[in-house]
KOLVONU-220059 format. One line per 3 residues: their letters; for each residue x, y, z of N, C-alpha, C. Coordinates in steps of 0.1 Angstrom, whole numbers, m for minus. Example, Ala and Ser with C-alpha at 12.3 -4.5 7.8 and 13.67 -1.06 7.14 Angstrom:
BEGIN
AS	132/m57/78/123/m45/78/132/m33/78  128/m22/71/137/m11/71/129/0/79;
This chain:
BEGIN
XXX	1283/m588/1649/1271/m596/1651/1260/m592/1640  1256/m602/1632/1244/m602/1621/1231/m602/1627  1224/m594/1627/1208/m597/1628/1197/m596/1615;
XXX	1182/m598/1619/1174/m599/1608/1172/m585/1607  1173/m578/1597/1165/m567/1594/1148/m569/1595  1138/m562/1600/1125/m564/1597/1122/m552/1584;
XXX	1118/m560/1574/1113/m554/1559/1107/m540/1563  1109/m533/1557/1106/m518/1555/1091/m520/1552  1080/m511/1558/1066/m510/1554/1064/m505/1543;
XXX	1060/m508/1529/1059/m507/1518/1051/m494/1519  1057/m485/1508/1051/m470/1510/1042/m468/1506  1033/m457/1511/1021/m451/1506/1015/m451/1492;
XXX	1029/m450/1484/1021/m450/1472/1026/m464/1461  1035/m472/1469/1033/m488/1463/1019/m493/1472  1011/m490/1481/1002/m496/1483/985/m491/1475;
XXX	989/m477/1472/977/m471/1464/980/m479/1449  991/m478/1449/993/m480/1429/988/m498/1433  989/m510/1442/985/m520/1444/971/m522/1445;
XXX	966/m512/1452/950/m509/1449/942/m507/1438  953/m498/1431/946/m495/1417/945/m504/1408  957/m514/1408/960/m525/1397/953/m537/1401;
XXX	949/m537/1414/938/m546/1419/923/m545/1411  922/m527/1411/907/m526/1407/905/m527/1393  919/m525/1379/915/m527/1372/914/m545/1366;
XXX	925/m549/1377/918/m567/1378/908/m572/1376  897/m564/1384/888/m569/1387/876/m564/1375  880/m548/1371/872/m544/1361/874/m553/1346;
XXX	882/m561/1343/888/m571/1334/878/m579/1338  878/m587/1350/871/m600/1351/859/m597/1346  848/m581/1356/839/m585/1350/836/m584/1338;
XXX	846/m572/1330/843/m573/1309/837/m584/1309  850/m595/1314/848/m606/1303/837/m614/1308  834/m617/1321/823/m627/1323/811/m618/1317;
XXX	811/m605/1318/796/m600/1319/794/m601/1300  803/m605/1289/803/m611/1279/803/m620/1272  802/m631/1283/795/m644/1282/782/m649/1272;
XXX	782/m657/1265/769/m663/1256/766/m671/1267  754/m680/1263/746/m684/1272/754/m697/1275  760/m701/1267/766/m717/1269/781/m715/1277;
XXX	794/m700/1276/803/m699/1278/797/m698/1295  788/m693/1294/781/m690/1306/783/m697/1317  771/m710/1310/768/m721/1318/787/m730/1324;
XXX	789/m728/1317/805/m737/1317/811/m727/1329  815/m716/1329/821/m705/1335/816/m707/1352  799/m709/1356/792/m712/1366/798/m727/1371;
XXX	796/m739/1361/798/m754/1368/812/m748/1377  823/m739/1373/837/m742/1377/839/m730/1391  829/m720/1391/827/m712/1397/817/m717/1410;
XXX	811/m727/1411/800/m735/1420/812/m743/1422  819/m751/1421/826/m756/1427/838/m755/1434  844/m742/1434/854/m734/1437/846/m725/1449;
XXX	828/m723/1449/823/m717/1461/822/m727/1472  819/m742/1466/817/m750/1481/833/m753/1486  842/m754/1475/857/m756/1486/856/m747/1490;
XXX	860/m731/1486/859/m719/1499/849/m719/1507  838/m720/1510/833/m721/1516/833/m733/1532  832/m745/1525/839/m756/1536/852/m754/1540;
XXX	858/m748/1534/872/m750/1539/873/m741/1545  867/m725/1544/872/m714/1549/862/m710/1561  849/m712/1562/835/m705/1568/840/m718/1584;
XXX	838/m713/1597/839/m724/1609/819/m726/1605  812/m718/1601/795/m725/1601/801/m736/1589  801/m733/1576/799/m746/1565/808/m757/1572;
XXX	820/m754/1575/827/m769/1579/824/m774/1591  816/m769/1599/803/m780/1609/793/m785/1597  785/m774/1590/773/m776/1589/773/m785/1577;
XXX	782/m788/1575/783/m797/1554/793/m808/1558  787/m818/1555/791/m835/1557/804/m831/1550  822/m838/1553/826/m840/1545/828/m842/1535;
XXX	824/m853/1535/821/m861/1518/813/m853/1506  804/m848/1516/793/m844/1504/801/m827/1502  808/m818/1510/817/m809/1501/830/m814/1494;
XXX	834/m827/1495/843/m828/1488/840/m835/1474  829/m837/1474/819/m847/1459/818/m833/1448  810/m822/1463/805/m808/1453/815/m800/1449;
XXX	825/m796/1458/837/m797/1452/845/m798/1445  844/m811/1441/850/m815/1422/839/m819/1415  823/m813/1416/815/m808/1404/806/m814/1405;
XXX	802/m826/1412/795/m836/1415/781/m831/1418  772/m830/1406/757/m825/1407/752/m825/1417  749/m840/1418/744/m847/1429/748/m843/1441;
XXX	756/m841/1444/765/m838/1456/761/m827/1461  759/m816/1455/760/m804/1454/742/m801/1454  734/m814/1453/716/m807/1453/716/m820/1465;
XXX	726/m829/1474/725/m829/1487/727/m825/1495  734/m809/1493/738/m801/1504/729/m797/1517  726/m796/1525/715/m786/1533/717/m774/1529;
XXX	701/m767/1533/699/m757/1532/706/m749/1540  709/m734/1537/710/m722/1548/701/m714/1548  700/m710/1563/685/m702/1564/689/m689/1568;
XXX	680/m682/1569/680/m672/1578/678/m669/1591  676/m680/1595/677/m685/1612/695/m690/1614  699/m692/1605/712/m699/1605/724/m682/1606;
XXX	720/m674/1600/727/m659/1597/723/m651/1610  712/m653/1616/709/m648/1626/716/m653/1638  714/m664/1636/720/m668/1647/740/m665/1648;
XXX	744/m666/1636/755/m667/1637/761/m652/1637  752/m642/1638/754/m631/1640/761/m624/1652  774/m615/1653/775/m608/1639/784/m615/1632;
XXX	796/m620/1635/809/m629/1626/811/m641/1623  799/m650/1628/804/m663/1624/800/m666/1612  799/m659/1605/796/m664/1587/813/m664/1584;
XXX	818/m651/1584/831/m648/1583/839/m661/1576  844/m659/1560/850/m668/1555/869/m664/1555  870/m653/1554/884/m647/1552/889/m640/1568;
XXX	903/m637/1569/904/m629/1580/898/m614/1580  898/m613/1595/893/m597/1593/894/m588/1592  911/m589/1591/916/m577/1580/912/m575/1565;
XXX	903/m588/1560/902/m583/1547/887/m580/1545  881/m579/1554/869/m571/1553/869/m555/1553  864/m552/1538/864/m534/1538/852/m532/1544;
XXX	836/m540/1546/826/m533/1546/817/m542/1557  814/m540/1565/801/m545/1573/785/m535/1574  782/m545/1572/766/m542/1570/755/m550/1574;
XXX	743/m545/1577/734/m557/1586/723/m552/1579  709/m560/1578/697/m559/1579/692/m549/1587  675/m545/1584/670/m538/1588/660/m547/1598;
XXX	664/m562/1600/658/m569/1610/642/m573/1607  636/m570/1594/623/m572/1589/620/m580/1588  630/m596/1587/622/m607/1584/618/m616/1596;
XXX	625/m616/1612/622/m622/1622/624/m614/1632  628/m602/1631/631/m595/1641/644/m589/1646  653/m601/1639/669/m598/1647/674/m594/1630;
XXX	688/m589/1637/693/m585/1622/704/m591/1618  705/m595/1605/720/m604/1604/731/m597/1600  743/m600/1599/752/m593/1590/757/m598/1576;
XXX	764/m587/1572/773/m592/1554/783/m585/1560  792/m587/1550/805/m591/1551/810/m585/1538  818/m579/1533/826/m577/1520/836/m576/1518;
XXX	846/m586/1511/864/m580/1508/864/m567/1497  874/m563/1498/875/m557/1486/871/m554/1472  875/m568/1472/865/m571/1456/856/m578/1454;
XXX	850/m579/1464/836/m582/1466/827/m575/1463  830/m562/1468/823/m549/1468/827/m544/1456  841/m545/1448/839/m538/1437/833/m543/1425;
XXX	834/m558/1426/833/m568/1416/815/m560/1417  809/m565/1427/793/m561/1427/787/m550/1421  798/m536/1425/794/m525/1418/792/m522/1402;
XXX	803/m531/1398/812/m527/1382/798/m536/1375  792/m548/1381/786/m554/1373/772/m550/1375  769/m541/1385/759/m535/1383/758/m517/1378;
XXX	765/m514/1375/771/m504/1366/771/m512/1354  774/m519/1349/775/m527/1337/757/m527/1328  751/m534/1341/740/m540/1339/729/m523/1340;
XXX	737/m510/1347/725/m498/1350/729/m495/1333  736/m494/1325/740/m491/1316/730/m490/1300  722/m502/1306/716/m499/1295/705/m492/1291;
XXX	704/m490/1307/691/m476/1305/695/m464/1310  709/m459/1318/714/m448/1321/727/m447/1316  732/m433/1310/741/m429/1308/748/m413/1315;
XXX	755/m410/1314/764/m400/1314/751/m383/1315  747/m385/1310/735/m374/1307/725/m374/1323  723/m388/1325/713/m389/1338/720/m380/1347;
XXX	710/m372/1360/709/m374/1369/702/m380/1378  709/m386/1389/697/m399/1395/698/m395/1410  693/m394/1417/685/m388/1426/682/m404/1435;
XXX	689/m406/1447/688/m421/1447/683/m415/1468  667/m421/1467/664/m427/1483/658/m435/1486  673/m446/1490/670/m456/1496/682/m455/1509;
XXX	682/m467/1519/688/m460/1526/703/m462/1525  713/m454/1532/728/m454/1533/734/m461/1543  729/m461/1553/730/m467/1568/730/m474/1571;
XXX	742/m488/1572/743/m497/1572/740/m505/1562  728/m503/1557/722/m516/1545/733/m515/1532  738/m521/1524/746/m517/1513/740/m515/1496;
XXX	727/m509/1497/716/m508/1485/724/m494/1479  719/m480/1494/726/m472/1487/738/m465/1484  747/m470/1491/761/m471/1486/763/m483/1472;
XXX	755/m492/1472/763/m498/1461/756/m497/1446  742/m487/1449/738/m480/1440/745/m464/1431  750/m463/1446/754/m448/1445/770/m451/1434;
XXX	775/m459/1437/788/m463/1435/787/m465/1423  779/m477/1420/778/m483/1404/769/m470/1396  762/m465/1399/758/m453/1390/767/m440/1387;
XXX	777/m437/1396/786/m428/1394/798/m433/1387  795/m445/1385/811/m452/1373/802/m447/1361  791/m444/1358/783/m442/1344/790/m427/1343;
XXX	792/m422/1351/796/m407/1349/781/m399/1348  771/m408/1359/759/m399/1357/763/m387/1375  754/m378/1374/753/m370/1388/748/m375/1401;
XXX	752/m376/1410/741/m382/1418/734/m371/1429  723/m375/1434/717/m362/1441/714/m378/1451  722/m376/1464/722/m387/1476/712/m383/1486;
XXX	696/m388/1481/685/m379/1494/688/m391/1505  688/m404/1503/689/m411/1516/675/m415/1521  670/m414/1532/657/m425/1532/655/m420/1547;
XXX	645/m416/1553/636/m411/1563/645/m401/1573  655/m396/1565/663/m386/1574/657/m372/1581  657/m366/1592/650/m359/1598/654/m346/1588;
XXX	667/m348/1578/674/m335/1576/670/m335/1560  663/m345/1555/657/m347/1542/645/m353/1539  638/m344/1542/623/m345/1544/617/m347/1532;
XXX	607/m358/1531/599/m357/1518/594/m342/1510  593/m335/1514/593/m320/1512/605/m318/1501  617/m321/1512/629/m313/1507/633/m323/1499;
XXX	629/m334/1496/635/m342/1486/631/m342/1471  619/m337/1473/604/m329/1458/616/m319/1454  617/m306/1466/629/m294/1459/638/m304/1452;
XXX	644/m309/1463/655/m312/1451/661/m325/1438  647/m330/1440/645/m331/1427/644/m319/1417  640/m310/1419/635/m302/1410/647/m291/1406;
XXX	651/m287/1418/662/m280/1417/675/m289/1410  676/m300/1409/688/m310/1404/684/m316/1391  666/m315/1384/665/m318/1371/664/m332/1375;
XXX	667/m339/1379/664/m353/1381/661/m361/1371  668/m371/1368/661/m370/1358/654/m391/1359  662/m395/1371/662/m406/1376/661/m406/1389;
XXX	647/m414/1391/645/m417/1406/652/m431/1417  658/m432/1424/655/m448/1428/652/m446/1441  642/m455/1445/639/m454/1454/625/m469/1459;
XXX	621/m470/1464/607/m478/1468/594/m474/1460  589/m485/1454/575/m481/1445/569/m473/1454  568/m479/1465/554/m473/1476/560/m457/1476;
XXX	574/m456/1479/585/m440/1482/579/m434/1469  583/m437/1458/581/m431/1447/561/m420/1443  554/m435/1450/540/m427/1449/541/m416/1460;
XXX	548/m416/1471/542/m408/1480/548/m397/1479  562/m395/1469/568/m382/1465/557/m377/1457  551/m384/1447/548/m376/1434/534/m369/1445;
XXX	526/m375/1456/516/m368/1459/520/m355/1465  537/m360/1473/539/m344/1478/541/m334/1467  544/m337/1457/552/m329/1448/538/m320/1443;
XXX	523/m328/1443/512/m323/1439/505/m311/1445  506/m318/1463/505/m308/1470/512/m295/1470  528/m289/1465/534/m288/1465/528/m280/1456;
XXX	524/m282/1445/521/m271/1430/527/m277/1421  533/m288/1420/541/m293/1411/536/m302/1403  535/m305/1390/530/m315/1386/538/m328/1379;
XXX	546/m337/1384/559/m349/1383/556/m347/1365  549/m348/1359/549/m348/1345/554/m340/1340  553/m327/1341/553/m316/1336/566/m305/1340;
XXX	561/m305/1355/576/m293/1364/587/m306/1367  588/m315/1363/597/m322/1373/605/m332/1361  616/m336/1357/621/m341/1343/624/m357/1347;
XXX	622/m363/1359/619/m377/1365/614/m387/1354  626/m397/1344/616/m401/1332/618/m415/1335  626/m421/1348/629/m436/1352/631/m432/1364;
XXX	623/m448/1370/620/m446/1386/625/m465/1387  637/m465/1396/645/m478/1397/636/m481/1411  630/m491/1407/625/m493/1423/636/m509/1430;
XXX	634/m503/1440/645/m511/1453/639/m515/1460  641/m525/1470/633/m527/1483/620/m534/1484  612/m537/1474/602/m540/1475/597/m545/1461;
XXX	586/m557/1461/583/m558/1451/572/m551/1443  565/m553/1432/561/m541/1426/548/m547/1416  534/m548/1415/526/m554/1410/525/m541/1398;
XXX	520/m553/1384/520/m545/1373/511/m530/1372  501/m531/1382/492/m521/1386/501/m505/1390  509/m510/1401/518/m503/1408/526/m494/1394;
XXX	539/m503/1389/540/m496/1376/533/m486/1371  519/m491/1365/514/m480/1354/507/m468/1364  507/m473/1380/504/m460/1383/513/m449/1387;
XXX	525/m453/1388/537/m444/1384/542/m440/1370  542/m446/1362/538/m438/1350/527/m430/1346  518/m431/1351/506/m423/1354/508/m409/1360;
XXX	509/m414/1372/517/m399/1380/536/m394/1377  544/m400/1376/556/m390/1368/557/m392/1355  550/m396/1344/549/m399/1332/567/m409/1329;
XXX	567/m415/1341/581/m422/1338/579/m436/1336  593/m441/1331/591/m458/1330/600/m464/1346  590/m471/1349/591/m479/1360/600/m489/1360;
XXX	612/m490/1368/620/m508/1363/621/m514/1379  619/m525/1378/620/m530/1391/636/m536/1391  642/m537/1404/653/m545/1411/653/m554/1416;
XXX	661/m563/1424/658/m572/1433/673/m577/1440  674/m576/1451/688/m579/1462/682/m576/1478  693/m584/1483/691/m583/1496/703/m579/1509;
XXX	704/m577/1516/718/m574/1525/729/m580/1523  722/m593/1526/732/m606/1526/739/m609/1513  735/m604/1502/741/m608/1486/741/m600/1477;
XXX	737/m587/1483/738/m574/1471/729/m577/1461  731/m573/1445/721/m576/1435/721/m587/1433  708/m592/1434/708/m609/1425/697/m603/1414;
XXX	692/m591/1407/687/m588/1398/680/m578/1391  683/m575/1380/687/m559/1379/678/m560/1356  675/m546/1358/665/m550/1346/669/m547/1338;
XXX	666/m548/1323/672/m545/1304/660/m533/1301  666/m534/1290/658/m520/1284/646/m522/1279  641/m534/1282/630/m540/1282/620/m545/1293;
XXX	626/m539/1301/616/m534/1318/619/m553/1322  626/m563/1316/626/m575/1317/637/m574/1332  634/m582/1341/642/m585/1352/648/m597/1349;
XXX	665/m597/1349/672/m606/1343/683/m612/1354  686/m625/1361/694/m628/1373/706/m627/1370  711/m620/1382/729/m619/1376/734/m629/1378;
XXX	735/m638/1370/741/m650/1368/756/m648/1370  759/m638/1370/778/m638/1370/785/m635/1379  774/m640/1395/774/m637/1405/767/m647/1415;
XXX	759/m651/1410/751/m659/1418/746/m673/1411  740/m683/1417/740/m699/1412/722/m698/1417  716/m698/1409/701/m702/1413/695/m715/1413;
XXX	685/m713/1420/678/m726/1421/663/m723/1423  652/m729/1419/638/m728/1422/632/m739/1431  632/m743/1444/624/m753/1452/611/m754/1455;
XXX	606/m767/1462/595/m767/1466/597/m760/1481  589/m751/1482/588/m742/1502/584/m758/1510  578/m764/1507/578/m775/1518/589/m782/1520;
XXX	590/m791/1504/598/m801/1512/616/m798/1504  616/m784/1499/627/m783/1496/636/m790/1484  627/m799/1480/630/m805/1467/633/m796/1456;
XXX	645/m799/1445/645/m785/1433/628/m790/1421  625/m785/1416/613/m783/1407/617/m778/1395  608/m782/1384/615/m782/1373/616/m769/1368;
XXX	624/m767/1354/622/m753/1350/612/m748/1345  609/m733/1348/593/m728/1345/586/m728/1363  590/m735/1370/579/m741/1379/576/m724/1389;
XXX	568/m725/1398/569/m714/1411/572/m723/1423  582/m716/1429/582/m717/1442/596/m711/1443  602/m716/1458/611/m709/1470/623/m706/1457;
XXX	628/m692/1461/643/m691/1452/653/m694/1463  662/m706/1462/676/m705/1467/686/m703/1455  697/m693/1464/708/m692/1457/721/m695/1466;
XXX	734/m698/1454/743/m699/1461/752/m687/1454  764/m683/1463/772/m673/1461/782/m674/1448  784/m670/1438/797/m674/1429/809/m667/1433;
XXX	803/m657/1440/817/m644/1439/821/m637/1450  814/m646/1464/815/m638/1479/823/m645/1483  837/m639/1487/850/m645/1494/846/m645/1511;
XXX	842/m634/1514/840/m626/1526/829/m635/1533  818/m636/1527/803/m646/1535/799/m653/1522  805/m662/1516/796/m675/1504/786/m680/1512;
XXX	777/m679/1505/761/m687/1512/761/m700/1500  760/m709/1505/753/m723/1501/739/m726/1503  729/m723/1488/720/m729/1491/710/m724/1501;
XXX	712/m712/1500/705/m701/1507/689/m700/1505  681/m703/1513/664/m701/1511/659/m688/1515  659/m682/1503/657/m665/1506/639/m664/1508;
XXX	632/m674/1512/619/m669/1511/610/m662/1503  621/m663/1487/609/m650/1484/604/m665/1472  591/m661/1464/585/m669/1460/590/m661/1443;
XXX	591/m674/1434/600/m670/1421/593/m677/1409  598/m676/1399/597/m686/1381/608/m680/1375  614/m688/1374/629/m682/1362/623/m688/1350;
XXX	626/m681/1339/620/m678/1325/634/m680/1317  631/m694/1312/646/m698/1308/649/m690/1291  635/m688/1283/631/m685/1271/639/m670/1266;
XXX	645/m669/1258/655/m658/1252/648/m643/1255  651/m635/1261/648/m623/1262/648/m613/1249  642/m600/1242/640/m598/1230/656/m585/1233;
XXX	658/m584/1246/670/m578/1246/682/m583/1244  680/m596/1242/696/m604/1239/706/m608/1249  696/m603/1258/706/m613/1274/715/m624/1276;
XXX	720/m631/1277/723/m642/1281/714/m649/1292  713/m639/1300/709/m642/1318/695/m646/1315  688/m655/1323/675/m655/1323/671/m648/1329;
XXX	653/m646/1329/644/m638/1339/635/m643/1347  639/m633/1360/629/m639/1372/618/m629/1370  603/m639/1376/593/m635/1377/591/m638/1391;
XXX	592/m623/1401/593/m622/1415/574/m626/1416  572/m632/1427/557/m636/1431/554/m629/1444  562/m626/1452/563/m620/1466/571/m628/1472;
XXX	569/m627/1487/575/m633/1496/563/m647/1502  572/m660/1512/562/m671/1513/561/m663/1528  564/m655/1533/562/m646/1551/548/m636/1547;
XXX	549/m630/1531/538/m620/1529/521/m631/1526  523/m640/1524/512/m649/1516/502/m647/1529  488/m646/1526/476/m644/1531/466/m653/1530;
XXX	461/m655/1543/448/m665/1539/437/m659/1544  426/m660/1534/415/m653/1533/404/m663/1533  395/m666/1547/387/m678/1545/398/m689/1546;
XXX	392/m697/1535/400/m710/1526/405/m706/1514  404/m692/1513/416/m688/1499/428/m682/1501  436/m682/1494/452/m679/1492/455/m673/1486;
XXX	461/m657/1493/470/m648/1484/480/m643/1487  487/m629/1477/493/m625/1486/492/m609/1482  504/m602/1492/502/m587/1490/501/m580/1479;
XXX	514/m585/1467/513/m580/1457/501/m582/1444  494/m593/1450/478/m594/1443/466/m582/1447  470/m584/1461/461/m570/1466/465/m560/1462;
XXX	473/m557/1463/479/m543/1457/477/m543/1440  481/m551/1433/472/m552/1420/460/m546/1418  450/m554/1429/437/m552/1420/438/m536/1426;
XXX	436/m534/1440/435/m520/1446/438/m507/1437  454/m511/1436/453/m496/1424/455/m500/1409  449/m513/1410/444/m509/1391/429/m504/1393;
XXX	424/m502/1406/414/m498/1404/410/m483/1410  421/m476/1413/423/m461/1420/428/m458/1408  414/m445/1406/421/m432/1396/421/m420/1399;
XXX	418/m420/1409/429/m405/1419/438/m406/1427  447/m395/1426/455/m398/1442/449/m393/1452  455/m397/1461/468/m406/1465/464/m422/1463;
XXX	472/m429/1456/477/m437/1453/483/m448/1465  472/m448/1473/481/m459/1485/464/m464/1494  469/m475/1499/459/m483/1503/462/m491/1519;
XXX	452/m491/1528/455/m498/1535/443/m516/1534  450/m526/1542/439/m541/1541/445/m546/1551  432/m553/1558/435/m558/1569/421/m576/1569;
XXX	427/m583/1571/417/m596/1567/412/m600/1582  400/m599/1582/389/m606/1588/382/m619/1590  384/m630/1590/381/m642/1588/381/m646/1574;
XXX	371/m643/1567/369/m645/1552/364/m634/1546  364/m622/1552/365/m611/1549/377/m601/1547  377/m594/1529/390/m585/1536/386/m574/1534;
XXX	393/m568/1543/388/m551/1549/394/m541/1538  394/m536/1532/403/m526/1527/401/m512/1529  410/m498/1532/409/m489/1538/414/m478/1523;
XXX	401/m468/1521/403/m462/1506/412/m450/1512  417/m440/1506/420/m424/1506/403/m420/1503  400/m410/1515/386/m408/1514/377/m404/1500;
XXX	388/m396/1493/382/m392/1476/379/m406/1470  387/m418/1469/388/m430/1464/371/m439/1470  375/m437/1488/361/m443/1495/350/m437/1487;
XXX	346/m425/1487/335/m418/1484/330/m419/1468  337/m426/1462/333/m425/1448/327/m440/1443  318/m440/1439/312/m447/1439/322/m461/1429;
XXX	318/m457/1416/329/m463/1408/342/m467/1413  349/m464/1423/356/m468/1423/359/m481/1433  349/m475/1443/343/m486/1454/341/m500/1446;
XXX	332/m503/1438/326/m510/1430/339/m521/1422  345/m513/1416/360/m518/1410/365/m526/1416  366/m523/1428/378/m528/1440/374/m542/1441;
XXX	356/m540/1447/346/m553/1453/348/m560/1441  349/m553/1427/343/m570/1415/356/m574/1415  369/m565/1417/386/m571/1412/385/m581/1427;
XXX	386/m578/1435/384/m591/1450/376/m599/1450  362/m600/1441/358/m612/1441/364/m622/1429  361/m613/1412/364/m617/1404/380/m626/1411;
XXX	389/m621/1414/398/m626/1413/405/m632/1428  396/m630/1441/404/m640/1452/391/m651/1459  380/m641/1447/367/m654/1455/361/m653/1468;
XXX	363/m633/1473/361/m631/1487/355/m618/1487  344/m618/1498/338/m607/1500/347/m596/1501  346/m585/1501/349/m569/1509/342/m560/1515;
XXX	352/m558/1524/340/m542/1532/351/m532/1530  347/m525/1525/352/m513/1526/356/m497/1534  363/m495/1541/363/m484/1549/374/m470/1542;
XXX	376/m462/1551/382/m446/1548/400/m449/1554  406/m447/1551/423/m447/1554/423/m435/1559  429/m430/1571/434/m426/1581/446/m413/1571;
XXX	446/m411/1559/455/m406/1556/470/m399/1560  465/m389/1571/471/m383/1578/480/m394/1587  478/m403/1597/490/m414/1601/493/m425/1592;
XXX	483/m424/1578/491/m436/1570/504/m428/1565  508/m416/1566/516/m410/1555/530/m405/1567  526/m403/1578/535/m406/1589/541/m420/1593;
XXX	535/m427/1589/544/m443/1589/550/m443/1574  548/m436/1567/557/m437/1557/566/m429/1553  565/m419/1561/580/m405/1561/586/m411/1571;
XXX	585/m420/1583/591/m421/1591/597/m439/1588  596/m445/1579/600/m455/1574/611/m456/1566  620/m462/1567/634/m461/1556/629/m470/1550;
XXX	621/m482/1545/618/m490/1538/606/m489/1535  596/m476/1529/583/m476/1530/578/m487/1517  569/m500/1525/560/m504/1514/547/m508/1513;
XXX	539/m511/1508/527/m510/1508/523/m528/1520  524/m527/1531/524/m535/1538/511/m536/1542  508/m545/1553/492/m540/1565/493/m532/1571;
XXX	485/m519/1567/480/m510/1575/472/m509/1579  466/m522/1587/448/m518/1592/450/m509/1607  461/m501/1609/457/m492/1623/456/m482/1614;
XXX	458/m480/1603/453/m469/1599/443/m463/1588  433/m477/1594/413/m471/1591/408/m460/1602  402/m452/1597/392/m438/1603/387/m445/1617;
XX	388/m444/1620/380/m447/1636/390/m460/1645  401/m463/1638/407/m477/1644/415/m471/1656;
């Protein structure tokens, strides 16, 4: 009697050597796209946008409810039009379909789940990564850390590890440079801002990443401490993550660790969407993602140059492809040649349209306040609290800052000069402002008005 044999399980080391020839796949792909001129570019994207709405309609159970037939099978084979009548995806749409129904592939082929820290509505969403999702993202941001770290760095990276995929896919892509890594992690009870100053110092450091707001509040401990970030401490690039970063902010980190400041920009749901040159320029990873600039009202695209909402769509997520994604934050892509020789253009981050403020009948937002504030603080500590009062905004000094006259003064002419609104001025609570920020894995310069002197 003949029966079927069932296939022998392929051995342990034809599945490692399949892994490996997987990863140099992928490290190929990115050489060559991340080699692109600006025109191989644009071509490489049309064919890559249309290969994300078939996987995506075809594979996602949300996109093939949420996307008319017709109109993914128009976008699909390239059809512009088609493809700028899609609906939007929100972040009420991720939430809701939280944790698996984004899920495009089976779930055996997810290596990596990860969620939000729940900041933008409350609930938290998930991501999703295959394989080479995760690697493709790393290599090309190792590609992109490249041109301001090498082999010589050590980088000293806290942001957080736990769940969010910032510092794993930081940690990852900096250690293909063959730099050191010193893994402090982000508000851990067992890596105290204290012990994170040692070891910087004990490790040479010579690269921070971390949160602008994280970054000031190390260099104050490091002061208290006896240390001076310029001098005892070899910190000469601070990658900031997590947050956005007014030009103020910058030069007052260079101020206090005599380093150059570069900002980032990514989110749970998509990893890097942008990462800076050697020219502190913030450049979109186009070899990865499909941008767009809309109007926040009526969602219409706006022309190039313009401000408003950034959506993006996914080029390279097998695992969760987003269509047309309205990430809230408020943008200008800068289509004009970079002096570093990019291909990619540059975003000019504005903040978020959740952070925007109204003061009176005037309009701002955080990262303006935070502008004028510490371009007008010249002692530390380096941190502020504001809280808005009808047409009044409240702002809360570090008491050395309150008490000085000049700098009082500063603050009132940069808030009128520049939002057309009175100020009062009060004392910051120092002592619980700096406890909501050791005890934050995301510390940034938010509203702190519980922590004015008498509040």
């Amino acid at each position: 009697m003949t029966t079927l044999a069932r296939p022998a399980a392929p051995d342990a080391r034809d599945r490692l050597r399949d892994v490996l020839l997987a990863r140099v796949d992928v490290a190929r792909h990115v050489a060559e796209v991340t080699s692109f001129d600006r025109r191989a570019l644009d071509s490489w994207v049309r064919q890559a946008l249309a290969a994300t709405v078939q996987h995506a309609c075809g594979n996602s159970p949300f996109y093939a409810d949420f996307v008319p037939a017709h109109l993914a099978r128009a976008a699909a084979d390239g059809d512009a039009g088609a493809f700028g009548a899609l609906p939007f995806t929100t972040r009420e749409h991720l939430s809701a379909a939280y944790p698996l129904g984004m899920l495009a592939v089976p779930r055996r082929d997810v290596i990596r789940f990860d969620e939000s820290s729940g900041t933008g509505n409350g609930r938290p969403i998930a991501a999703f990564f295959t394989r080479r999702d995760w690697l493709e993202n790393n290599l090309t941001v190792a590609a992109l850390l490249s041109r301001v770290l090498d082999e010589r760095d050590v980088a000293a990276i806290a942001v957080p590890y736990e769940l969010a995929g910032v510092g794993q896919d930081l940690d990852r892509a900096i250690e293909v440079l063959g730099c050191t890594i010193v893994p402090l992690g982000a508000a851990s009870p067992s890596c105290t801002p204290e012990r994170m100053v040692d070891a910087l110092h004990r490790s040479g450091a010579t690269t921070l990443v971390c949160s602008g707001t994280r970054a000031l509040y190390l260099g104050e401990i490091a002061r208290r401490r006896g240390l001076d970030p310029r001098t005892d401490l070899k910190v000469s690039k601070i990658l900031m993550a997590g947050e956005g970063a007014s030009p103020a902010k910058k030069r007052r980190l260079a101020d206090q660790w005599g380093a150059t400041a570069y900002s980032m920009f990514g989110m749970t749901e998509t990893n890097t969407l942008a990462m800076f040159c050697a020219h502190r320029e913030l450049h979109l990873v186009e070899t990865r993602t499909y941008f767009e600039i809309v109007d926040p009202a009526s969602g219409e695209p706006l022309p190039d140059g313009s401000v408003g909402e950034l959506a993006l769509t996914t080029l390279a997520s097998r695992a969760m492809p987003l269509l047309r994604y309205r990430t809230g934050d408020v943008c200008q892509i800068e289509a004009a040649p970079c002096a570093c020789g990019s291909p990619l253009r540059r975003l000019r981050h504005r903040g978020r349209i959740g952070d925007r403020i109204r003061i009176g009948e005037r309009g701002t937002s955080q990262l303006e306040i935070e502008d004028i504030v510490l371009g007008a603080l010249t002692r530390p500590p380096y941190y502020f609290a504001f809280h808005v009062d009808g047409g009044v905004l409240e702002i809360a000094l570090p008491p050395r800052s309150a008490d000085d006259d000049a700098t009082r003064t500063a603050v009132a002419d940069g808030v009128r000069d520049r939002l057309g609104v009175p100020t009062r001025l009060r004392r910051l609570d120092v002592s619980r402002f700096e406890t909501a920020l050791r005890t934050s894995a995301k510390p940034t310069m938010r509203n702190f008005s519980a922590y004015q002197e008498g509040s």
